[in-house]
C-alpha positions as CSV (number, residue, x, y, z in Angstrom):
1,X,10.4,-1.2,-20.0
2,X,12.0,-4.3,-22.2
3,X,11.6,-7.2,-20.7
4,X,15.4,-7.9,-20.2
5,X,15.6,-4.3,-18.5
6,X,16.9,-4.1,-14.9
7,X,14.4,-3.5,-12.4
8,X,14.9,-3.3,-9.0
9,X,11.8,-3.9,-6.4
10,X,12.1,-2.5,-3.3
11,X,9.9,-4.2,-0.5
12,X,9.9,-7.2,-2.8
13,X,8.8,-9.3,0.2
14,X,5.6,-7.2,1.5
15,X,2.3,-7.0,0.2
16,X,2.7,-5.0,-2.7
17,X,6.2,-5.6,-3.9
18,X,5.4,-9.2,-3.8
19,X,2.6,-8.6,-6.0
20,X,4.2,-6.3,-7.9
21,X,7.0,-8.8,-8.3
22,X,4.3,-11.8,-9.6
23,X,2.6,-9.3,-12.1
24,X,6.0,-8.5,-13.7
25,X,7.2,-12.4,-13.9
26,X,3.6,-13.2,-15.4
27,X,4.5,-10.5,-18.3
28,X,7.7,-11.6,-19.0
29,X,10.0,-9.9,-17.1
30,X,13.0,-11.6,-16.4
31,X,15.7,-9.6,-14.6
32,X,14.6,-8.3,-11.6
33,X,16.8,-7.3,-8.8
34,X,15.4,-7.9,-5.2
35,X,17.3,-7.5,-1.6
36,X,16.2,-8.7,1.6
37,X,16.7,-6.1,4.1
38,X,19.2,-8.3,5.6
39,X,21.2,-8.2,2.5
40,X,20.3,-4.0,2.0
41,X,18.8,-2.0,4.8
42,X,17.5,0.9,2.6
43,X,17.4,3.5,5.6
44,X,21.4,3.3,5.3
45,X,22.9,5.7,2.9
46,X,26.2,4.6,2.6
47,X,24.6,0.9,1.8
48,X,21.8,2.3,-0.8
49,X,24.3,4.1,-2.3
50,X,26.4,0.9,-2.9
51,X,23.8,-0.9,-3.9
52,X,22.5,1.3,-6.7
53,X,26.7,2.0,-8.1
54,X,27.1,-1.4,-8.2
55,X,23.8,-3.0,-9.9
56,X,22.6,0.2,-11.8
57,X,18.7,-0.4,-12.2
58,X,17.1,1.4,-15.2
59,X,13.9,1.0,-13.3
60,X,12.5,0.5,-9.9
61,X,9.0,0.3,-7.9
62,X,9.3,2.0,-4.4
63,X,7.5,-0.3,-2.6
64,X,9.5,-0.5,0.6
65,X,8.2,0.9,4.0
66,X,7.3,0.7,7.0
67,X,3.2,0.2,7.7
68,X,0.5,-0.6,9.5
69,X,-2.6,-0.2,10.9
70,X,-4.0,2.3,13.5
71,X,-2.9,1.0,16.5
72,X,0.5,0.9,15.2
73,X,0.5,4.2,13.6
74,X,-0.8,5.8,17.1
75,X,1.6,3.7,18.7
76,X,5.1,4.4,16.9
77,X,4.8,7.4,15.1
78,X,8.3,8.4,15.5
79,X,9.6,5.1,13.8
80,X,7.4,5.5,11.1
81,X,8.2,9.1,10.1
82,X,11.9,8.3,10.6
83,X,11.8,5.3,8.5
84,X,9.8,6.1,5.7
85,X,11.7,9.0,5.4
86,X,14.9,7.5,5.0
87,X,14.1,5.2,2.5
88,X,12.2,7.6,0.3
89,X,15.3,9.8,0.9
90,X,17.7,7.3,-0.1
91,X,16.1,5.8,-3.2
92,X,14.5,8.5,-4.8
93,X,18.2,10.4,-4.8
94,X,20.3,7.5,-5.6
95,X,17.6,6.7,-8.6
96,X,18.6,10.2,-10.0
97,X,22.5,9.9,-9.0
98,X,22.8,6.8,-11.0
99,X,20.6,7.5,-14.1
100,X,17.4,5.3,-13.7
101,X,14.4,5.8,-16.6
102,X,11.7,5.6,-14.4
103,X,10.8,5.6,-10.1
104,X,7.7,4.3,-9.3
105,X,7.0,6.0,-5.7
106,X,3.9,4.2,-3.5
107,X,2.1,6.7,-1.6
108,X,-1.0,6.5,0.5
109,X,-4.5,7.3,0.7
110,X,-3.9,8.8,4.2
111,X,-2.1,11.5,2.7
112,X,-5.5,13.6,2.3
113,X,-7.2,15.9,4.8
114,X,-9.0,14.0,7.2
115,X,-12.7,15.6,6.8
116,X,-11.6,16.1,2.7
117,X,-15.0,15.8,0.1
118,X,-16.0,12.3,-0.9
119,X,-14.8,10.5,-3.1
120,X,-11.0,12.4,-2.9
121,X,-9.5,14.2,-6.0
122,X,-5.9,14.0,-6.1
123,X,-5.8,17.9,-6.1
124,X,-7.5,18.1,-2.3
125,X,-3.3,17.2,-1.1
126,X,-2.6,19.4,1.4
127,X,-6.1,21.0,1.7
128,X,-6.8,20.6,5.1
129,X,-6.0,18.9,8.8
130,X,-4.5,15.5,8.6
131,X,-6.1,12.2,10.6
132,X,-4.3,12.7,13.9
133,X,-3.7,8.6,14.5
134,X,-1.5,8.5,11.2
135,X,-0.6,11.7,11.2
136,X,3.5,10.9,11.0
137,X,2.9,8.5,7.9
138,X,1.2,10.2,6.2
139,X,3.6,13.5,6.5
140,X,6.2,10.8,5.6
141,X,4.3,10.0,2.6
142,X,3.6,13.2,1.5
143,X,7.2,14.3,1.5
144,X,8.3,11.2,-0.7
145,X,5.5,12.5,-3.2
146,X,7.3,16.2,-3.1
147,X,10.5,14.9,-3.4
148,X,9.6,13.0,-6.5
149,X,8.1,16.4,-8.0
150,X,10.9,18.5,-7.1
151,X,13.3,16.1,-9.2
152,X,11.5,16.1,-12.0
153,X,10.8,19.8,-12.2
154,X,14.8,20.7,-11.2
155,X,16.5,17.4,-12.9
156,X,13.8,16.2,-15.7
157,X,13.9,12.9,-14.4
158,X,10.8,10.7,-14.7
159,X,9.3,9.7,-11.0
160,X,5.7,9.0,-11.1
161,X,4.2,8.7,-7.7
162,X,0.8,6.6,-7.1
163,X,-1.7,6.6,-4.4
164,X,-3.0,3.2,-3.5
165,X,-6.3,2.7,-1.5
166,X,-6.4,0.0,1.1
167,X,-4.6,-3.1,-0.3
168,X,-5.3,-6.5,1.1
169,X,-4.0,-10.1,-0.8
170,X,-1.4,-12.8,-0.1
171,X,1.7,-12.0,1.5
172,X,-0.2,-9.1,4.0
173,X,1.2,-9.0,7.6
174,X,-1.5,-10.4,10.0
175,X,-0.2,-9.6,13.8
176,X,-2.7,-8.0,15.1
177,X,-0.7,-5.4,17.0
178,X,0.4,-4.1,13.6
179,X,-2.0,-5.0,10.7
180,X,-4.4,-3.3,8.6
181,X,-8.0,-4.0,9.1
182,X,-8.6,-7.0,7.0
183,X,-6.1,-9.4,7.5
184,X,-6.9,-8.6,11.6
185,X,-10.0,-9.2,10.5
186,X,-9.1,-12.6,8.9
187,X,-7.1,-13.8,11.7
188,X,-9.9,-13.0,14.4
189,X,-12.2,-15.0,12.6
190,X,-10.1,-17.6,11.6
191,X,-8.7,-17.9,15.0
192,X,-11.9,-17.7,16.4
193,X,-13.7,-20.3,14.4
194,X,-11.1,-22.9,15.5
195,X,-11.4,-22.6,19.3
196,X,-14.8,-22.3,18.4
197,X,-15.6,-18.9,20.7
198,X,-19.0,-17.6,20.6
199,X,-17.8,-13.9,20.2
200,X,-15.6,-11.9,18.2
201,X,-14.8,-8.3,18.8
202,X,-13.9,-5.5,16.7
203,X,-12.2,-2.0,17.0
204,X,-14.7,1.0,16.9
205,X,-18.3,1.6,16.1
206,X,-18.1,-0.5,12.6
207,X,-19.5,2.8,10.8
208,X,-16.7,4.3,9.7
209,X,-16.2,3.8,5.3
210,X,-13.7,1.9,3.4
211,X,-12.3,1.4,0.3
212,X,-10.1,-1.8,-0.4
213,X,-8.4,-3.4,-3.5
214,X,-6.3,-6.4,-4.2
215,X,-2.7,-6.2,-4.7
216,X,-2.5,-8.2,-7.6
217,X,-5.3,-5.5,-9.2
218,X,-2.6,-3.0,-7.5
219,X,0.6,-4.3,-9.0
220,X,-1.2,-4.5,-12.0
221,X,-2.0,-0.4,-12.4
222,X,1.2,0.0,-11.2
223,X,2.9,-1.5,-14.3
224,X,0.3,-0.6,-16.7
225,X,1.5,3.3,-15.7
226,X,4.7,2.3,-15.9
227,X,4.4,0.6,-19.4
228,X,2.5,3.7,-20.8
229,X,2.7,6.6,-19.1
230,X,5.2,9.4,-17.7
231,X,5.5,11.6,-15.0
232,X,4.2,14.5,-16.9
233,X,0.7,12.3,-17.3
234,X,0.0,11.8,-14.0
235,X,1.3,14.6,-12.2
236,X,1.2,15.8,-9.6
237,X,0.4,12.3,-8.9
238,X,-2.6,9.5,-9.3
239,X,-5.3,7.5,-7.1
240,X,-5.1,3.8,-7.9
241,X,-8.4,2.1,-6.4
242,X,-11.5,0.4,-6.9
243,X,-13.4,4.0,-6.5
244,X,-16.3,1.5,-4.3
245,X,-16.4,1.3,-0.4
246,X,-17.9,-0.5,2.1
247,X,-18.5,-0.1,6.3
248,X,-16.2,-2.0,8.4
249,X,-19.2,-3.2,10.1
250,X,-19.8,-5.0,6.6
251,X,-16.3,-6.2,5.8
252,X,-16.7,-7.9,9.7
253,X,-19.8,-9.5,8.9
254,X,-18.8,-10.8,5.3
255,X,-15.4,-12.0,6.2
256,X,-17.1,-14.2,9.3
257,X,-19.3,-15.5,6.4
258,X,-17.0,-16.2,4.2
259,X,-14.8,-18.2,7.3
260,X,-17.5,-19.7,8.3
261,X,-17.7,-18.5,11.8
262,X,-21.5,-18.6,13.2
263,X,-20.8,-16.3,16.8
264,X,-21.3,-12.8,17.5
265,X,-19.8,-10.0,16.4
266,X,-18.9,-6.9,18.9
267,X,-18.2,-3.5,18.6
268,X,-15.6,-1.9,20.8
269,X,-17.0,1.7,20.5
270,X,-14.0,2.7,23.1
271,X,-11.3,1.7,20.4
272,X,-10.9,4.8,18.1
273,X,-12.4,5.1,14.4
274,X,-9.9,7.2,12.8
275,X,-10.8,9.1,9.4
276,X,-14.7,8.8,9.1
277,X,-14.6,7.6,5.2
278,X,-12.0,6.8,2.5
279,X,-12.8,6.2,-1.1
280,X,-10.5,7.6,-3.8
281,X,-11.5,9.4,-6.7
282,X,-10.3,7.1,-9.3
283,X,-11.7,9.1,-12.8
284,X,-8.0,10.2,-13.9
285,X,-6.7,6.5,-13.8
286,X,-10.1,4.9,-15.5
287,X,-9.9,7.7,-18.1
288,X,-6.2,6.3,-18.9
289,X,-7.6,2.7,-19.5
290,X,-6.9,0.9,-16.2
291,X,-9.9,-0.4,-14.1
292,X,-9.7,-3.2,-11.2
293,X,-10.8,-6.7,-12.1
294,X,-11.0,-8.7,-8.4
295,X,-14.2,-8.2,-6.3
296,X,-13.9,-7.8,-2.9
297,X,-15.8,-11.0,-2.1
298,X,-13.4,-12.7,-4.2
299,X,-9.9,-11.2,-3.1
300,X,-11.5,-11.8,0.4
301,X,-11.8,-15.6,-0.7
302,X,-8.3,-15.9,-2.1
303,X,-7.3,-13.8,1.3
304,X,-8.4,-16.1,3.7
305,X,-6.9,-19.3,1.2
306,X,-4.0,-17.9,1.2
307,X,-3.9,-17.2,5.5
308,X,-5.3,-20.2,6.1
309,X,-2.1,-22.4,4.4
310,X,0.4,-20.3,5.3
311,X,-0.7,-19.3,9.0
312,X,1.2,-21.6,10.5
313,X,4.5,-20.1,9.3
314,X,3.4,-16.6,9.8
């Protein structure tokens, strides 16, 4: 990428196309194209189609869709199969129709088996049953991953597709209906700390295994692939994480540390687990020269900053 190249963002406004957007702007990247989905709903053909004819992007970062945590996966399925789908549908096609250089596609870790070996390889795709509570995304996911292969094997175009572990940062979505374990997590204790309850609980047993990495680390692997690598170098695709995990029964108590919150913590062992443990094997991208830089203790610092300011407008 030069740095006057056209690079559209899609998702610019969510966790990881936000950061994605701040890593590119801090390395000198200047014309980026971004769209509100007010402005371009990218499960609409017609409109994605338009959009692409009319601005021609030489690159883009797929980091548009819909997410979120377990409650909303079990929840919605249909709406998340239907509108992952579509945009991964859209985009990826209209990237080849109108000549872009390079897709960057944003996968998920949820896209493995659910009982796969620890840490997971990127070859154990489609070795075994999926985790039944995100079963629809991660189907979703998986197909966006295939589609980006099947172009570059039947129209040599150069789609890389990337696997991000949990991401967490500014910018995260933090209802608790719909959000990912640690920015509930931060609201609860937040929340909590300032009505000054005397208890906070928290889904399932705590035991189950996590991995989690900052989006900034995240938009920054994202760009160093783009900068240096093709398709062909990380195919089929490639883990992005911080290849360390940590129980959820941890993360609780070191988030109401960090808060400041001084009450009890609670287990709701009726509230479902899902997958018993996550951590990415993350030897392919380390061997290409990329390692994370933010600890979780301090992402979870900047986290709670960052929730803290802005909660009010949230």
């Amino acid at each position: 990428m030069e740095k006057d190249s056209r690079i559209f963002v899609a998702g610019h406004r969510g966790l990881a196309g936000s950061a994605i957007c701040r890593t590119l702007e801090s390395k000198g990247y200047k014309n980026l194209i971004l769209r509100p989905h007010k402005e371009l709903d990218l499960t609409n053909q017609a409109d994605v189609e338009r959009f692409f004819y009319e601005n021609r992007p030489e690159y883009v970062f797929l980091a548009a869709a819909k997410v979120g945590g377990i409650m909303a996966n079990y929840t919605y399925p249909a709406d998340f199969i239907y509108q992952n789908l579509a945009i991964e549908i859209n985009v990826i096609h209209f990237s080849y129709k109108y000549g872009v250089k390079k897709l960057l596609f944003l996968g998920s870790s949820c896209i493995y088996p659910r009982l796969a070996p620890q840490p997971l390889k990127e070859e154990y795709l489609l070795s075994g049953y999926l985790e039944p509570t995100n079963q629809a995304y991660a189907i979703a996911k998986i197909a966006g991953i295939m589609m980006c292969n099947s172009y570059n094997y039947q129209y040599k175009t150069n789609f890389l597709s990337v696997m991000p572990t949990n991401l967490y940062g500014p910018n995260d979505n933090f209802d608790l209906e719909t959000s990912h374990v640690i920015p509930a997590l931060i609201r609860k204790f937040v929340e909590a700390k300032e009505r000054q309850d005397n208890k906070v609980t928290v889904w399932g047993t705590g035991n189950v295994r996590r991995e989690f990495l900052h989006s900034d680390d995240f938009a920054d692997a994202c760009i160093f692939l783009m900068e240096n690598y093709d398709a062909k170098d990380v195919e089929p695709f490639i883990n992005i994480g911080s290849g360390v995990d940590i129980t959820i029964k941890e993360l609780a108590y070191l988030i109401a540390d960090i808060v400041g919150f001084s009450g009890s913590i609670e287990f709701d062992t009726s509230k479902p687990d899902g997958t018993p443990q996550k951590l990415l094997d993350v030897s392919r991208i380390n061997r290409l020269g990329w390692r994370y830089k933010i600890s979780l203790e301090e992402g979870l610092r900047d986290t709670i900053k960052w929730f803290i300011t802005h909660k009010n407008r949230l």
